[in-house]
C-alpha positions in Angstrom: 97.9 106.6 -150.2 98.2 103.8 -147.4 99.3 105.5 -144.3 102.9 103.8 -143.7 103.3 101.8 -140.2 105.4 98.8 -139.4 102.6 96.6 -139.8 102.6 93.7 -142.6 102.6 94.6 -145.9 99.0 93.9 -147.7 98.2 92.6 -151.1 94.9 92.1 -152.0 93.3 90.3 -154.9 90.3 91.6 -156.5 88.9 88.7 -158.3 85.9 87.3 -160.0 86.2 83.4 -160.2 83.9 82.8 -163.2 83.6 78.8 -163.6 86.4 78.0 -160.5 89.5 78.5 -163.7 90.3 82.5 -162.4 89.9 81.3 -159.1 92.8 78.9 -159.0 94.8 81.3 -160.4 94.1 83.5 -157.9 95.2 80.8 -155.4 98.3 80.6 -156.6 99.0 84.3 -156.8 98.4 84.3 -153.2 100.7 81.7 -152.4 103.3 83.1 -154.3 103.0 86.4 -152.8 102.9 84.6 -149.2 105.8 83.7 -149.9 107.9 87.0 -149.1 108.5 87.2 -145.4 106.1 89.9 -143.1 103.3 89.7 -146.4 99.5 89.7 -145.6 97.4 88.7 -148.8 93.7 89.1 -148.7 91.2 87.9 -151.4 88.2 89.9 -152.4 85.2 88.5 -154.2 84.4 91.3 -156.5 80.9 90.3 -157.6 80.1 90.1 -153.4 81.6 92.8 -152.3 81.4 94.3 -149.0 82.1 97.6 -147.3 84.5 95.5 -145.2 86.0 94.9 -148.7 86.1 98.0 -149.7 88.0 98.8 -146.9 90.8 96.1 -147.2 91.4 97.7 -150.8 91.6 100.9 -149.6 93.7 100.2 -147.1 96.1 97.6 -149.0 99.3 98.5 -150.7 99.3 96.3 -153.3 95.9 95.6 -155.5 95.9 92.2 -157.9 92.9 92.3 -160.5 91.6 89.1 -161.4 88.8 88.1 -164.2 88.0 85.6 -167.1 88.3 86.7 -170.1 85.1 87.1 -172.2 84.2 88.3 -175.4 87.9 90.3 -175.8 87.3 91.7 -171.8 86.8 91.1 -168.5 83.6 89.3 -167.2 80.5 91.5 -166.3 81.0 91.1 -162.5 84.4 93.0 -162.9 83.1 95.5 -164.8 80.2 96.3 -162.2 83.3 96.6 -159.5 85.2 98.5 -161.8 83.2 101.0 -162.5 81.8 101.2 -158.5 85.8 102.0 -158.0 84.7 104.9 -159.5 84.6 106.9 -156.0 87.9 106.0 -155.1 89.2 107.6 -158.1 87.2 110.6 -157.2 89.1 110.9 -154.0 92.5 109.1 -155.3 92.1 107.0 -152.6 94.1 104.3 -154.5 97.1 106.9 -156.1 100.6 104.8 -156.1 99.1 101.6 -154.5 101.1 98.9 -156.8 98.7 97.1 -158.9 98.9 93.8 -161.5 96.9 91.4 -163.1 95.7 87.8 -164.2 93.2 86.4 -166.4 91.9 83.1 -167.9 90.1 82.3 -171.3 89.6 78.9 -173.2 91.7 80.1 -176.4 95.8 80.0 -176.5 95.9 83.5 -177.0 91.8 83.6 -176.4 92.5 87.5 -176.2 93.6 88.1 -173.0 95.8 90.7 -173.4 92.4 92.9 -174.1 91.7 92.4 -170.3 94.8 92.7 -169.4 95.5 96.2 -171.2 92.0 96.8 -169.3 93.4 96.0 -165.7 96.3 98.3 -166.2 93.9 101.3 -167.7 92.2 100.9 -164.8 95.1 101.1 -162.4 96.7 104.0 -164.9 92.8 106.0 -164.3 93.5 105.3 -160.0 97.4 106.1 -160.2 98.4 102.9 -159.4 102.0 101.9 -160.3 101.8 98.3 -162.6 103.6 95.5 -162.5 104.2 93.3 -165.6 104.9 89.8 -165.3 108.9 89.9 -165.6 109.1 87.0 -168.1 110.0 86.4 -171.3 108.1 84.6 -173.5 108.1 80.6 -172.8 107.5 77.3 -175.6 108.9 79.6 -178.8 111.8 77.6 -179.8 111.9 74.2 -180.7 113.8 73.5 -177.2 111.1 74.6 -175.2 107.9 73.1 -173.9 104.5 73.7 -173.0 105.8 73.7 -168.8 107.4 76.8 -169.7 106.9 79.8 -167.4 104.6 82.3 -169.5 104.5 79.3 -171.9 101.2 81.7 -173.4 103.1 84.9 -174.2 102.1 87.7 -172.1 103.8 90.4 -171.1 101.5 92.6 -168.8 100.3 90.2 -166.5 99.9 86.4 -165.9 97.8 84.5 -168.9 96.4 81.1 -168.6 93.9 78.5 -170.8 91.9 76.3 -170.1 89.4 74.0 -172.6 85.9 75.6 -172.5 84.4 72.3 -172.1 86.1 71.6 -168.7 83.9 71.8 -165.6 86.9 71.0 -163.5 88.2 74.4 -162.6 91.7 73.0 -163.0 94.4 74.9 -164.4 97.7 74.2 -166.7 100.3 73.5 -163.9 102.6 76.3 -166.2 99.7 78.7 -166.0 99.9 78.2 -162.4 103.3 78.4 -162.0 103.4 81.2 -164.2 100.8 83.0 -161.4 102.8 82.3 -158.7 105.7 83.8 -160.3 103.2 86.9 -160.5 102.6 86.8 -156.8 106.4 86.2 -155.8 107.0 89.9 -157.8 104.1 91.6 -157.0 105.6 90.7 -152.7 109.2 92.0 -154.0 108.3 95.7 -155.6 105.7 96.1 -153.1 108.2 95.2 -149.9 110.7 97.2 -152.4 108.4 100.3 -152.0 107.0 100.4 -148.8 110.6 99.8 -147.5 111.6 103.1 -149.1 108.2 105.3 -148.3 109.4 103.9 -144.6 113.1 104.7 -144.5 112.1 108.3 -146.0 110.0 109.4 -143.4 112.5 108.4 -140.6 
């Protein structure tokens, strides 16, 4: 568990950008989350990682995983980081960090909530406490639109689409703002939580 101090609190994202789409997403978790007063966020390029790196995630309180969906899962590059998380959860180094996700795929539905339901395993195997999205479903009634927050239909984390033929590495400005929304909570519970760990050990 991170040793509690008066210092910021830090988020970090785990990522792996894929064609620039998970990236942007990532962007705008982070400037949701920088949005809560006395927040640090760091990104981490999983598929470069670094002891450094290592470090920052072991010493965050909050960690965001972030991946494109392929093939029903995360991208390969997660995976490889995943599974080298594997001496953290020797040592529970990570046990009750707060931890959420995001992903990106070029199908509506495109099955993200596979990866998903994969980030939050691998938070469950470390400890970690998750955080879903906080949204109800957006565009599913006839008054509705496709700039509707979680205008995709997730529940477990933030969900976004973008054409598979786009070289861009834009994103749907709902899927972005749906991110942000994910960064603005993820500051909130973990502020929430490392509040209380504080007050408890005055």
């Amino acid at each position: 568990m991170t040793a509690l101090t008066d210092d910021p609190v830090h988020i970090a994202l785990a990522c792996h950008g894929g064609r620039g789409h998970t990236a942007m997403l990532g962007e705008a978790v982070r400037a949701g989350a920088s949005r809560a007063p006395d927040v640090k966020v760091t990104l981490v390029r999983v598929d470069r990682i670094t002891d450094e790196d290592w470090r920052l995630l072991d010493d965050a309180h909050a960690i965001v995983f972030g991946a494109p969906t392929y093939m029903g899962t995360a991208s390969a590059a997660f995976h490889t980081f995943a599974e080298a998380s594997a001496r953290r959860w020797l040592t529970r180094r990570w046990q009750d960090k707060v931890a959420a996700g995001f992903t990106n795929s070029g199908s509506m539905a495109g099955d993200k909530a596979g990866t998903l339901g994969y980030f939050a395993t691998l938070a469950a195997q470390h400890g970690m406490l998750w955080v879903s999205l906080g949204l109800a479903s957006g565009w599913n009634r006839s008054s509705g639109s496709e700039s509707d927050l979680n205008r995709l239909g997730f529940y477990q984390g933030a969900g976004a689409q973008s054409p598979v033929d786009d070289r861009s590495g834009t994103a749907h400005p709902s899927d972005l703002a749906t991110a942000e929304h994910l960064g603005e909570r993820v500051a909130e519970v973990t502020r929430t939580l490392v509040a209380g760990r504080r007050a408890l050990t005055l």
